[in-house]
C-alpha positions in Angstrom: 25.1 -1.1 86.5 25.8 2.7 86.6 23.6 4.8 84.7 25.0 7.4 82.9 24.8 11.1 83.9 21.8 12.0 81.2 20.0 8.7 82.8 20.1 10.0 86.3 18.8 13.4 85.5 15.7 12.2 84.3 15.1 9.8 87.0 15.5 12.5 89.6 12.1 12.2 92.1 9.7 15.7 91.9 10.4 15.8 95.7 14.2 16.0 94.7 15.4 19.8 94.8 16.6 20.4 91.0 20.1 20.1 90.1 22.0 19.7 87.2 24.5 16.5 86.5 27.6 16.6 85.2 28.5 14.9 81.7 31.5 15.2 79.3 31.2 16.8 75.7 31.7 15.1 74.0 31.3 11.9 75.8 34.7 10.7 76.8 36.5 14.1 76.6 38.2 15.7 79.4 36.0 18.8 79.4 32.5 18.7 81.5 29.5 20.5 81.4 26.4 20.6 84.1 23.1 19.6 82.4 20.0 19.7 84.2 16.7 17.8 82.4 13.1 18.7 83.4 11.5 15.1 85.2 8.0 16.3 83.0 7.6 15.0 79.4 8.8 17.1 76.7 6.7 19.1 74.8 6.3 17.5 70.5 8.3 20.1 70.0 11.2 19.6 72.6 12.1 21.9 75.8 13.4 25.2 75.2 17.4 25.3 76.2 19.1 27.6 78.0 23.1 28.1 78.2 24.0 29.7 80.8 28.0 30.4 81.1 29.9 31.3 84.4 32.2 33.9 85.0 36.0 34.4 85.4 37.3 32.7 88.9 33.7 30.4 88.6 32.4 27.5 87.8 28.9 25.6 86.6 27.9 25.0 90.1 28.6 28.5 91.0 26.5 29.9 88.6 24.0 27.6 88.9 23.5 28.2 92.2 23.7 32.3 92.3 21.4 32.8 89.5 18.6 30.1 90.7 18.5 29.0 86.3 17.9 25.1 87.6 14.8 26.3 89.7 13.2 28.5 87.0 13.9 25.6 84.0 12.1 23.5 86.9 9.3 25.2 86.7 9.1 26.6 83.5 9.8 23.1 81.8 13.5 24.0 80.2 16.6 22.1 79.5 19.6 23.9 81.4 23.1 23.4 80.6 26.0 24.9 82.3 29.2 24.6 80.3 32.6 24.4 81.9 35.5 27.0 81.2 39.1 26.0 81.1 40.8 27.3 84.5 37.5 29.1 85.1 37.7 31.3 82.3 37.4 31.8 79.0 38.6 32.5 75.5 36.6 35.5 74.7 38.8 37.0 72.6 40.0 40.2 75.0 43.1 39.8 76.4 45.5 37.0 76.3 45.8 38.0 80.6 42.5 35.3 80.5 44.1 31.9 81.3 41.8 30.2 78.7 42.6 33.0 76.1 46.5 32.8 77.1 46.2 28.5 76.8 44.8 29.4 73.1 41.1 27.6 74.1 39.2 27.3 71.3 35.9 27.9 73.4 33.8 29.1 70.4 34.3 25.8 68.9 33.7 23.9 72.3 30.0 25.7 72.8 29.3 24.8 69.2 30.1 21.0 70.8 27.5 21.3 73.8 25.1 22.3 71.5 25.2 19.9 69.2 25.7 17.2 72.0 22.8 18.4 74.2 20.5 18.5 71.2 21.3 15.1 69.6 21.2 13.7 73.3 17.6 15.4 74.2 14.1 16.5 72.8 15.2 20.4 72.2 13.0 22.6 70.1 15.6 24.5 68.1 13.5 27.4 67.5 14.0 28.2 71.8 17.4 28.1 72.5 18.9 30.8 74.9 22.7 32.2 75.2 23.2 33.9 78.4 25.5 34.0 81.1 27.5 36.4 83.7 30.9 38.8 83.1 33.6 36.4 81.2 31.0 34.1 79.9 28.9 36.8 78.9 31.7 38.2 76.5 32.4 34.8 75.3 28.6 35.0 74.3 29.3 38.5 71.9 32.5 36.8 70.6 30.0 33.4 69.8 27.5 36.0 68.4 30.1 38.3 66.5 31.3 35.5 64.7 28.0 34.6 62.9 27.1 31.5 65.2 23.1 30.9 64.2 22.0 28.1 66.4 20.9 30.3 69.1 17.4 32.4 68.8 17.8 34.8 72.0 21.4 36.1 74.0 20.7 37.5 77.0 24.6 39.2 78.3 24.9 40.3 82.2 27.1 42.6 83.8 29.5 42.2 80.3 30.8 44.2 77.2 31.4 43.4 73.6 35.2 42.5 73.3 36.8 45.3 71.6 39.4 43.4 69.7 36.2 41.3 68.4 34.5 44.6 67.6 36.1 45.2 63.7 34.6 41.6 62.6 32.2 41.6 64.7 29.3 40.5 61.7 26.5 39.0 63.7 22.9 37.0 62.3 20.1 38.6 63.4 19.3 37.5 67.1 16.9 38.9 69.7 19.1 40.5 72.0 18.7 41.6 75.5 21.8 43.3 77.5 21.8 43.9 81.4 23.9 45.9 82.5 24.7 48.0 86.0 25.8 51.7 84.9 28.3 51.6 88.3 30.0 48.4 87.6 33.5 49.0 88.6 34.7 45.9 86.4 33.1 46.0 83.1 33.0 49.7 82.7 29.4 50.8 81.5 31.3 53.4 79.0 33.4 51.1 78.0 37.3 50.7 78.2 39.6 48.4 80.2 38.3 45.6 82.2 39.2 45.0 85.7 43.1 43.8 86.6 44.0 45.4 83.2 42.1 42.2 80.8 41.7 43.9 78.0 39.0 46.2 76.8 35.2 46.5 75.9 32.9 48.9 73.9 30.1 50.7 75.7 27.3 49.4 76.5 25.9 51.8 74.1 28.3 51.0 70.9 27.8 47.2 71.6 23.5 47.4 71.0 24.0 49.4 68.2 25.7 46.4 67.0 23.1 44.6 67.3 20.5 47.3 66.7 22.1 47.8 63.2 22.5 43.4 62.5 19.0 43.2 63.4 17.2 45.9 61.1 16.0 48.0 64.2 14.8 51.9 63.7 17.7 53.8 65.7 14.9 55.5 68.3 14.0 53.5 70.8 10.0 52.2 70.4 9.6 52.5 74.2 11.4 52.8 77.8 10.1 52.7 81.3 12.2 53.0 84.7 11.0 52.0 88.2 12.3 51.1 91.7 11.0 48.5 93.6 14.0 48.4 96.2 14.6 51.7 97.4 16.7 50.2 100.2 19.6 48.9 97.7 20.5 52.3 96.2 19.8 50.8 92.6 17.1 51.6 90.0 16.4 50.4 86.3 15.4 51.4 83.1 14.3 49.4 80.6 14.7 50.1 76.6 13.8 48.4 73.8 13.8 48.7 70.2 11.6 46.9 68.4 10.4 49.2 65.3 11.4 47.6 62.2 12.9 44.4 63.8 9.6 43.2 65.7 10.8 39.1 65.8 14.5 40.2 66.9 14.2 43.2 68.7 17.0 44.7 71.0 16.6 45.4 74.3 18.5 46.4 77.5 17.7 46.8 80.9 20.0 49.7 82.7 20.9 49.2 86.7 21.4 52.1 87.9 24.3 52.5 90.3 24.5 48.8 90.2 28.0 47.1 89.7 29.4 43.5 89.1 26.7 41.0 90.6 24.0 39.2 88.9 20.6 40.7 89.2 18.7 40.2 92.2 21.4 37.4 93.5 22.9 38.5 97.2 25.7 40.9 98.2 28.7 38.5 97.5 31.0 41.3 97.9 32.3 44.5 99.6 30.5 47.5 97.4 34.1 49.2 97.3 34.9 46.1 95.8 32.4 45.2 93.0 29.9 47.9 93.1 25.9 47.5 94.6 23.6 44.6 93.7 20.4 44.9 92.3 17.2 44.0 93.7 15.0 45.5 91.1 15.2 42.7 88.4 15.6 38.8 88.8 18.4 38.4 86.1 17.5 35.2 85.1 13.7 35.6 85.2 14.1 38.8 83.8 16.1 36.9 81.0 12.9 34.3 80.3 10.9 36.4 79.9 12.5 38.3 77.0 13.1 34.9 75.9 9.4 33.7 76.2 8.2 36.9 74.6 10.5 36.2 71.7 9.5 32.6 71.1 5.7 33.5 71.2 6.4 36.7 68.8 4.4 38.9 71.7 5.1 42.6 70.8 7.5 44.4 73.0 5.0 46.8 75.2 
């Protein structure tokens, strides 16, 4: 008999390096997501979930394997899913030179699907649910948050900008937010303005938190901000900022990369700097992102 895909991710072995399976949302479409399943018991009140999405020109496995999310769920004890885009892209509402944009892919209403399938298929606690995700995905993550979606509790965005076209209606629910982004990233320009190969525009890093300062209640000073470098060698530093007076249980954050450009946090040099700017060493991207998380869910102040 073959066991489906949800069946085989729980009977994985602990000596078994953590992966995610595939399965298709909803069960029987064409479209597939990766979903990887902690082998531990769930918690009574179900494992946190993360949704991580890819980038332009990538895929689930990609991801999963740059940013290390299947490991850290491993050990943390989270549900992982890793939705697939539609000619590895998608819809975020920026330029119809995205193939899933120009195929009119209603992506929005495709992540409300993997939500609602992962949760009716698995013990999720609907109070820990994380949005994040790299570049395209990223921005598909403001246009999901822009348009009022409130199953989420934290968005995490990396190396990615508000969509400007999605800026005017942009009317988000309150969400703790946390934005990473490299201030040399020769793709998603920290400033804002056009994307890479002419797709469209973003806002600034700085107009797209204010967003998010202003949906969430927060005091327009920042309630603290510390910088280091632990990495001298990779010509990167960060900052980190966070806001946090007057919207303590969804407070706004962002970490700033210094001279960093278009590669996730901590991951390898995956490209010529000319190319996509530096990688930083000085954060973990996804660690850095459970941790915000973690801190949200336990309503620990912001220090």
């Amino acid at each position: 008999m073959r066991l489906p895909a949800l069946a085989i991710a729980l009977l994985l072995p602990s000596c078994v390096r953590p992966h995610a399976t595939r399965v298709h949302v909803p069960p029987g479409g064409d479209r597939k997501a990766r979903l990887f399943i902690p082998t531990s018991p769930a918690p009574e009140s179900g494992w946190p979930l993360v949704v991580v999405l890819h980038g332009a020109r990538s895929h689930g496995r990609r991801v999963e394997k740059v940013t290390h999310w299947t490991r850290l769920a491993d050990e943390e004890g989270a549900v992982v899913v890793y939705p697939e885009g539609v000619s590895r892209s998608w819809n975020d509402g920026r330029s119809d030179k995205v193939p899933a944009a120009a195929q009119g892919i209603d992506d929005v209403g495709w992540l409300e699907q993997v939500l609602a399938h992962v949760q009716s298929s698995t013990s999720i606690d609907p109070d820990r649910i994380l949005l994040t995700g790299a570049s395209n995905g990223a921005m598909l993550g403001w246009r999901w948050v822009c348009e009022g979606q409130g199953t989420i509790t934290a968005f995490v965005p990396v190396m990615a900008g508000l969509p400007a076209p999605v800026a005017p209606a942009c009317t988000p629910k309150p969400v703790a937010t946390m934005v990473i982004q490299g201030d040399a990233d020769p793709l998603v320009p920290y400033e804002g303005g056009t994307v890479g190969r002419q797709r469209g525009e973003v806002l600034s890093t700085q107009d797209a938190l204010a967003v998010m300062q202003k949906a969430n209640g927060c005091a327009p000073s920042p309630s603290a901000s510390h910088s280091w470098d632990t990495v001298p060698s990779d010509s990167t530093s960060a900052t980190h900022i966070r806001w946090n007076d007057g919207c303590e249980a969804v407070p706004v954050e962002h970490i700033r990369l210094h001279g960093a450009g278009h590669l996730w946090p901590g991951a390898r040099q995956a490209a010529p700097p000319e190319r996509v700017g530096r990688v930083s060493t000085d954060i973990d991207g996804a660690q850095a992102a459970w941790e915000f998380a973690q801190r949200v869910w336990s309503h620990e102040p912001s220090q």
